[in-house]
Each structure stands twice: as C-alpha cells, then as structure tokens.
VMD Tcl script that draws the C-alpha trace (Angstrom):
set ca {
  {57.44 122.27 -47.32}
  {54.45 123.78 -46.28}
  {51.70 123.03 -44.17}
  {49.35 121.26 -46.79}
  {52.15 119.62 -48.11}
  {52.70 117.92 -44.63}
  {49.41 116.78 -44.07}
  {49.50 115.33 -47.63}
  {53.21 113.63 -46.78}
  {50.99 112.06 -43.50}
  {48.02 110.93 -45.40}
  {50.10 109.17 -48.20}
  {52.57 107.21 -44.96}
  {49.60 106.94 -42.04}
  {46.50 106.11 -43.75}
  {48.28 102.85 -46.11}
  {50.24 101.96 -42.86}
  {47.34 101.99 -41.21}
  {45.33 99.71 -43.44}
  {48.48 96.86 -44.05}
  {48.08 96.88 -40.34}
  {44.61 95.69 -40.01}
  {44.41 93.80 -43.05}
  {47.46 92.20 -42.20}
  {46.05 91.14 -38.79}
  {43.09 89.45 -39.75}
  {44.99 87.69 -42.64}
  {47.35 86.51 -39.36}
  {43.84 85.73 -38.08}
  {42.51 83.66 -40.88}
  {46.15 81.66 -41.46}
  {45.74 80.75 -37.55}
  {42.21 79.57 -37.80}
  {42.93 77.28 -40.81}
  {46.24 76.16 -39.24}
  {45.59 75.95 -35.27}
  {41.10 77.15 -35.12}
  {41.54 75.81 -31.30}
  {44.08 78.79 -30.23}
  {41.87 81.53 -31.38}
  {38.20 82.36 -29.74}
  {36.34 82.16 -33.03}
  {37.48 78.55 -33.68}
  {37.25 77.62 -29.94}
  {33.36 78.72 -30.37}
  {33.15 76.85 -33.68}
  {34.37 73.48 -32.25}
  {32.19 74.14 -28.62}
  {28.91 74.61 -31.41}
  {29.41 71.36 -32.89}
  {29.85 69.59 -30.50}
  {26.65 71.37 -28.68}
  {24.85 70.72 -32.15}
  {25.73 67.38 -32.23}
  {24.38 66.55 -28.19}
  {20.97 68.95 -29.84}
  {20.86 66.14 -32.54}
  {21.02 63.48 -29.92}
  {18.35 64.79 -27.63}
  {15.47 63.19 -26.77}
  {12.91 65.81 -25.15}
  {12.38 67.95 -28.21}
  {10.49 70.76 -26.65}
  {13.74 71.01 -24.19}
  {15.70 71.14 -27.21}
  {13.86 73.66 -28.73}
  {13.79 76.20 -26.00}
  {17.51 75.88 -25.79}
  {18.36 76.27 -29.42}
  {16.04 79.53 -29.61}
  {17.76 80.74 -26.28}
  {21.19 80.08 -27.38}
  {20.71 81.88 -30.57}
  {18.71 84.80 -29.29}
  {21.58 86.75 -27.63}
  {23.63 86.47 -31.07}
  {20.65 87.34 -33.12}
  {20.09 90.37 -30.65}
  {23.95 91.76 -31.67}
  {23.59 90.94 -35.26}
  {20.31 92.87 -35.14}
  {22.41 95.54 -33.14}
  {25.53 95.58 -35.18}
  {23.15 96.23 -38.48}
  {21.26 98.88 -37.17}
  {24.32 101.05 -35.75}
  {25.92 100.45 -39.42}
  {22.61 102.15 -41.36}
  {22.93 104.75 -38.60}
  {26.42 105.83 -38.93}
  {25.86 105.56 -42.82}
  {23.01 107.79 -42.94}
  {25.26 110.12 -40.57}
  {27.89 110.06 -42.71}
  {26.19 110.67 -45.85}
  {24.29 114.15 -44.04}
  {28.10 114.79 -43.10}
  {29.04 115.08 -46.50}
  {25.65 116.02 -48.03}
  {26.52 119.52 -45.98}
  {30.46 119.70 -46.84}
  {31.01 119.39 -42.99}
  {34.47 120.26 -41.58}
  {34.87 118.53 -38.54}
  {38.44 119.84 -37.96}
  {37.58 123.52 -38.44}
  {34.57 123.64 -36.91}
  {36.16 121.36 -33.43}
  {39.36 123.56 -33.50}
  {39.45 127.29 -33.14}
  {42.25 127.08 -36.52}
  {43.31 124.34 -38.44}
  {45.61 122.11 -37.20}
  {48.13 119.98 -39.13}
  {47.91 117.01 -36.51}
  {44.04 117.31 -36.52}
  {42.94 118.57 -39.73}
  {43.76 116.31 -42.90}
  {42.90 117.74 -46.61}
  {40.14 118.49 -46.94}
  {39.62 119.29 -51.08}
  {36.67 117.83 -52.51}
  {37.99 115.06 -53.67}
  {40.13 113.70 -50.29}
  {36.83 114.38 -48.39}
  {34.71 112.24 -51.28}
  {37.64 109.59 -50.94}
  {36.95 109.03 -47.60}
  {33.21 109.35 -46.86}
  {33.40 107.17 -49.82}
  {35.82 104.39 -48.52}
  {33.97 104.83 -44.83}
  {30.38 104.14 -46.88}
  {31.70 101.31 -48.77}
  {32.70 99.61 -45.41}
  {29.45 100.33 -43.65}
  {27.31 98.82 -46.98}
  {29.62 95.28 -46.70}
  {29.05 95.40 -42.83}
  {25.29 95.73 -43.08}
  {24.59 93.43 -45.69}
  {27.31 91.05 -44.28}
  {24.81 91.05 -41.08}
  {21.73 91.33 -42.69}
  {22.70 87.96 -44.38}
  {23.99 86.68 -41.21}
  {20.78 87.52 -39.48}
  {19.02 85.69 -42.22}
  {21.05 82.23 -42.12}
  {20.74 82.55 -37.93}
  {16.77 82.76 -38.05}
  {17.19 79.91 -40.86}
  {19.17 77.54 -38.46}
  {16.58 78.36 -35.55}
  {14.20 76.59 -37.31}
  {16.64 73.97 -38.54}
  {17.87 73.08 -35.04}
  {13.97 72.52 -34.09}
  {13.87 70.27 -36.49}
  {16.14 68.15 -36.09}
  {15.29 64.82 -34.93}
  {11.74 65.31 -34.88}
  {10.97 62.24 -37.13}
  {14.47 60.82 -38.53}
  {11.76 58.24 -40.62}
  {10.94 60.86 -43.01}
  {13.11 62.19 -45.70}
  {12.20 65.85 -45.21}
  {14.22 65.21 -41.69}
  {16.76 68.02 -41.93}
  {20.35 67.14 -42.32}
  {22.27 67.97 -39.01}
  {25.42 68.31 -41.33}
  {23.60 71.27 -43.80}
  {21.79 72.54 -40.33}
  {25.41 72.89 -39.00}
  {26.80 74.91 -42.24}
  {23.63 77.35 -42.55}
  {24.53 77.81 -38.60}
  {28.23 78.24 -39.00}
  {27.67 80.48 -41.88}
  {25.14 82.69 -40.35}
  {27.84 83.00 -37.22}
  {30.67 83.96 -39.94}
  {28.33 86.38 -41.37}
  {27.75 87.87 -38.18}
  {31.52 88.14 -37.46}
  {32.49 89.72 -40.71}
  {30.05 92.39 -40.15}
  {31.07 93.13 -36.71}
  {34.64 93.51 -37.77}
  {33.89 95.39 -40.76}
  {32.27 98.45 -38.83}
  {35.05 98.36 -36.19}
  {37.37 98.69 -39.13}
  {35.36 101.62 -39.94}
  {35.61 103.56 -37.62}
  {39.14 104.47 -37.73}
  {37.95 105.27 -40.89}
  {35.29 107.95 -39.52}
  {38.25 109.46 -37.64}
  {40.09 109.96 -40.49}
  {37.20 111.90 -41.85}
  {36.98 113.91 -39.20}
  {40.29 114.29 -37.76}
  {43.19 113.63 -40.13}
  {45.31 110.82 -40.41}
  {46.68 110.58 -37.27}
  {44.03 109.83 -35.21}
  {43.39 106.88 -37.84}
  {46.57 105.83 -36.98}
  {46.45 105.81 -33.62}
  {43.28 104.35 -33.15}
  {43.96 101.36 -35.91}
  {47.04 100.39 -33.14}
  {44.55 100.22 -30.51}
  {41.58 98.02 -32.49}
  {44.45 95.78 -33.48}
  {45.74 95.63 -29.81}
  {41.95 95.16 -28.63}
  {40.80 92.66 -31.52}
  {44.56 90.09 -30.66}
  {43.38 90.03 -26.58}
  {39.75 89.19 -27.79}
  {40.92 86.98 -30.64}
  {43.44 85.19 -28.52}
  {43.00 84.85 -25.26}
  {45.17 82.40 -24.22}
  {48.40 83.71 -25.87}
  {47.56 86.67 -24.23}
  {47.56 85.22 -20.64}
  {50.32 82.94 -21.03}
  {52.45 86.13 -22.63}
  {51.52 87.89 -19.09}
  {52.31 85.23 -16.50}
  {55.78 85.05 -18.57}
  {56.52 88.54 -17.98}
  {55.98 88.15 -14.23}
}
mol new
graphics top color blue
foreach p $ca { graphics top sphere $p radius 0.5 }
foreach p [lrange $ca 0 end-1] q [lrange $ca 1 end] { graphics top cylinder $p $q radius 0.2 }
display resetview
C-alpha cells in the first residue's frame, strides 16, 4: 500500500470516528438534560433563570429590575455577539483558503507528511472547506437568531409587571420561552464552531490532528458540561 493509499485508509477510519464521537456526546448530552437537566450546567442555569425570572416578575422597584435584567443579559449578549463575529471571520478565512488552492501541509512542512498531510485532490479539499463552511453558516445564524430572541427578552423582562391591569402586560411564561430560546440559540452556536474547528484541522493538517483534537473538545466540553460528576469522579480516585 502506498503512501496515498494510507492517508486515504486514515481519512475513511479517523475522520467518521471522529464525528460518532462528538455527535454521540452531545446526543449523551441532550438524553441527560431531558432525563436528569439538574446534573448538567446547561440545565442547572435553566432552572437558576427561572427561578431568577420568576423573583424579576415579583419585584416591586421596576427601575431596580430593569437595570438588573439588562446587566444580567449583557455579558451573554457580549459572547453571542463574540461567538458570531469569530464564525464570519473564520468563514471568510476559509473561503480565501480555498479561493487560492492553499496547502497548508506542504507549505508548513518542508515534504509531505503522511501523519500531517491528508489528500489533498480537488475534491477531498472541496469536501472539507465545504463541511467546515456548512458548520460555520449554522453557527452564525444559530447566534445571530440567538442574539435576536436575547435583545427580544431584554425588553420583555422590562416589561414585566409594569401594569398587570392591562392586557398588553407581557406574559412572564412567553417572556421565559423567548429567553430560554435565545440562551439555546446561543449555545448551539457556540458548540457548533467548537465542533468546527477540528474540522479546520482536518483541512489543514490531515486526519489525525482531527482526531486528536475531537478527544480533547469532548474531554473539555464533559468537565464544562458536568461539573459535578467530574469532581465526585476525582475525590473517588483519591
């Protein structure tokens, strides 16, 4: 077997391996939050903005409660904003990157390396600035939208309670789904670019760094997304 036939025999096992493993997490992830939402940080923060929603609705002072709804918001709206405008970055990186048939792996390594290099044919390269474009398009729009139903709720939070007589009071039950949906939003877009970029590194480096670097998000992603199992699984051990 020679060497292109290699690299194609590790681009057919690493890159699908690679992908069953994320996917395959955050379907773990989505089965927990439906079963158990209080064991995993998204649902903890789910449950801790009702309940904050609900004391909002309650509040009397509702200049107080204004200022602490737009301050409560602001740092999320500030890494939605953040997350969006990374993702039309890399994209418009990525499409000069392909626009100019760059090879990454020849022009990084002084010869082409089997553990570095990945096919690069036309059509592999298309395949993945293609996949890697797709992603980045779902995570910007995914945020833009986010960012959208988060300026939406701002208002709606301010709202609330303001004159409960009239019937063009807000609903603290609709202000609480455009809220949890622009946080969703928000969260789905910041996973989809860090599922990118093993992604990029494919494009650049082959499938192995993919590989490699998919283990790590997924390591990184389980201590963020679980916390708790985490720290219990550590005192355990010692």
């Amino acid at each position: 077997m020679g060497a292109a036939g290699v690299i194609l025999l590790l681009d057919v096992i690493l890159v699908p391996t690679s992908l069953f493993i994320t996917i395959g997490y955050h379907a773990y992830l989505w089965h927990r939050l439906r079963r158990k939402p209080c064991l995993a940080t998204i649902g903890l923060n789910s449950i801790k903005r009702r309940s904050w929603l609900q004391h909002l609705n309650q509040a009397s002072k509702t200049y107080l409660k204004g200022m602490l709804a737009v301050q409560s918001l602001r740092n999320t709206l500030m890494a939605t904003i953040l997350t969006a405008i990374v993702t039309i970055t890399i994209s418009l990186c990525l499409a000069a990157l392909a626009n100019n048939s760059f090879d990454g792996a020849n022009h990084l390594l002084p010869s082409p390396s089997i553990l570095l290099g990945g096919l690069q044919s036309g059509k592999i390269v298309a395949l993945k600035c293609g996949s890697a474009s797709i992603l980045l398009l779902a995570s910007f729009l995914c945020s833009a939208m986010g960012l959208g139903c988060l300026i939406d709720a701002n208002f709606l939070v301010n709202a609330l309670g303001m004159d409960r007589e009239l019937s063009s009071s807000p609903d603290p039950q609709y202000t609480r789904s455009i809220m949890e949906r622009g946080f969703r939003l928000a969260v789905v877009g910041n996973r989809v670019l860090c599922i990118t970029f093993p992604l990029l590194l494919w494009v650049m480096f082959g499938p192995i760094p993919l590989a490699l670097s998919s283990l790590a998000l997924v390591g990184a992603l389980y201590e963020h997304d679980f916390p708790a199992t985490s720290l219990s699984s550590k005192l355990n051990n010692n």
